[in-house]
N, C-alpha and C positions, 0 to 999 in steps of 0.2 A: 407109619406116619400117625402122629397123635395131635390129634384137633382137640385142643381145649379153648372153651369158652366162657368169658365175663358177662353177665349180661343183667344190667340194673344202673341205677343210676348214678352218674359220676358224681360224686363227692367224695369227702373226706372219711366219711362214715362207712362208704361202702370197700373203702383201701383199695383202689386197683395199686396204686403205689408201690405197696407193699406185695403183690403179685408180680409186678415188674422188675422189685428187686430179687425177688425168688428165682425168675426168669435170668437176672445176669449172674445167678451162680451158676447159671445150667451150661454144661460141657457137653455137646452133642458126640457120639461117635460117629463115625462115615454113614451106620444106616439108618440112625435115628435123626426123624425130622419131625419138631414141633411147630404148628400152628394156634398161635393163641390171637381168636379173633375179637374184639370191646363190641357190645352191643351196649348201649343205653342212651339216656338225656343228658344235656349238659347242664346238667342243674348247676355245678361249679365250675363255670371257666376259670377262676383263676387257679383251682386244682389242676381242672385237666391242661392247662397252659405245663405245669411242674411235669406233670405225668407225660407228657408232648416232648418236651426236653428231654427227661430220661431216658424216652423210649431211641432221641436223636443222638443223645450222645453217648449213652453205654453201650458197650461191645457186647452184641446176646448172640447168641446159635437158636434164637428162635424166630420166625416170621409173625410180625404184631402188625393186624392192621384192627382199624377201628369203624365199623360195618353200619356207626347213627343205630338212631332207635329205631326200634319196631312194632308194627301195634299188635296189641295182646292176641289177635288172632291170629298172626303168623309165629308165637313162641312156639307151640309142639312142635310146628314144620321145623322152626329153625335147630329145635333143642334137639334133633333124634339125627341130625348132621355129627353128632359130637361125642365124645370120648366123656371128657371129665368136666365139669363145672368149677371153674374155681375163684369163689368169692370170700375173700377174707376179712369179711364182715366184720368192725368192731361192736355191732350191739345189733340182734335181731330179737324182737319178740315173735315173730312167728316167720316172716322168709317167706315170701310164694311165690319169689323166682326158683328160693333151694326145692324147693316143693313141688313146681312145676319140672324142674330139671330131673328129680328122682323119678315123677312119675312114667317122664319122655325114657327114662332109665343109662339118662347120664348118672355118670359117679361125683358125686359133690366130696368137692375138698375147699372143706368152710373153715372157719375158727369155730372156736368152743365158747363160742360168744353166743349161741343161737340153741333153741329147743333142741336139734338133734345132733347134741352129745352122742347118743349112744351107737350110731351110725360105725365108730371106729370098734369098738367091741363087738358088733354082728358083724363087722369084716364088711359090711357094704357100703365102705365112706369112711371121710376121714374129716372126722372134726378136731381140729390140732388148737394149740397153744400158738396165740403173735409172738410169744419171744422167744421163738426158736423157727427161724426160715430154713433151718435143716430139713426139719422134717416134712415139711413141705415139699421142698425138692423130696427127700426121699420118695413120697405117696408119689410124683410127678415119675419118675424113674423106674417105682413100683408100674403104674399104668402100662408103661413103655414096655417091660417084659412081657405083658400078653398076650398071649396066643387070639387070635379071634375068639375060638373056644373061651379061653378066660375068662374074655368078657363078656362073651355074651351069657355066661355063668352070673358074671357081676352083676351084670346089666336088669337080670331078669331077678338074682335078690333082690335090689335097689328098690324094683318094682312092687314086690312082694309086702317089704319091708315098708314103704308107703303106703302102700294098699290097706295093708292091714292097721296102720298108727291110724287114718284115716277113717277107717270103718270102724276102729274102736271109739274115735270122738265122737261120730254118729251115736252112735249106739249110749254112751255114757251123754249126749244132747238130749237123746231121748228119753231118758230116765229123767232128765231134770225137767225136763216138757210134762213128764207126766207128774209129780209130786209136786212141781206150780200147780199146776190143773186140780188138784186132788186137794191142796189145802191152800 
């Protein structure tokens, strides 16, 4: 069973849309079962009104429920429930749901519209292109074949791989902290 989860806020910007139509290409076999659960604000009802309909009227093999917001103190609890994150964000400058999702050591599968590009090249994430929902499904289907072992491989890069992107901004804050200071 693969729990994957959306969680930020509904609008146009953040495309669950576009994850929903990723979701009616998906062909389940007899023993795979996806759960893709929405956590966010209704910043846009007359989005999420379209996103409501699609979800009523396309034929998926996945279970979509939509779980309301949550407040930032319950994200870790809610994030380490789950497999993969997937937000096909048209435009992030920095993401600190994608952020908090790596750290909880979910697998983010974002667009290539956000700082961690490089996530698909370290193999721990998949920051893809919007105009291709192939590959999307594929990363989706890639998850599906893991072993527990796999992931929790995946799981613990993910972590790694934040950890350290994060301790090197530290690090590179504090050098600019000291050369303000100094001149």
């Amino acid at each position: 069973k693969l729990k994957v989860i959306f969680l930020s806020r509904i609008s146009r910007k953040k495309n669950l849309l576009f994850a929903l139509q990723v979701f009616k290409k998906y062909r389940c076999d007899h023993e795979e079962k996806v759960n893709f659960d929405i956590y966010g604000t209704l910043e846009d009802k007359t989005y999420w009104a379209e996103c409501q309909y699609f979800i009523s009227s396309a034929k998926m093999d996945v279970e979509i429920m939509y779980k309301g917001a949550i407040e930032p103190k319950n994200i870790p609890k809610i994030l380490c429930q789950y497999h993969l994150f997937f937000l096909p964000t048209k435009n992030e400058n920095f993401g600190h749901a994608i952020v908090e999702a790596m750290q909880s050591g979910v697998l983010p599968l974002i667009s290539d519209q956000t700082p961690w590009n490089d996530i698909t090249d370290r193999r721990v994430g998949w920051a893809l292109n919007l105009n291709n929902k192939q590959e999307f499904l594929i990363a989706i289907k890639e998850v599906l074949s893991y072993s527990q072992d796999d992931f929790l491989i995946k799981s613990n890069g993910i972590r790694n791989y934040i950890n350290q992107k994060l301790d090197n901004s530290r690090f590179v804050q504090s050098y600019i902290e000291m050369f303000n200071d100094t001149f």
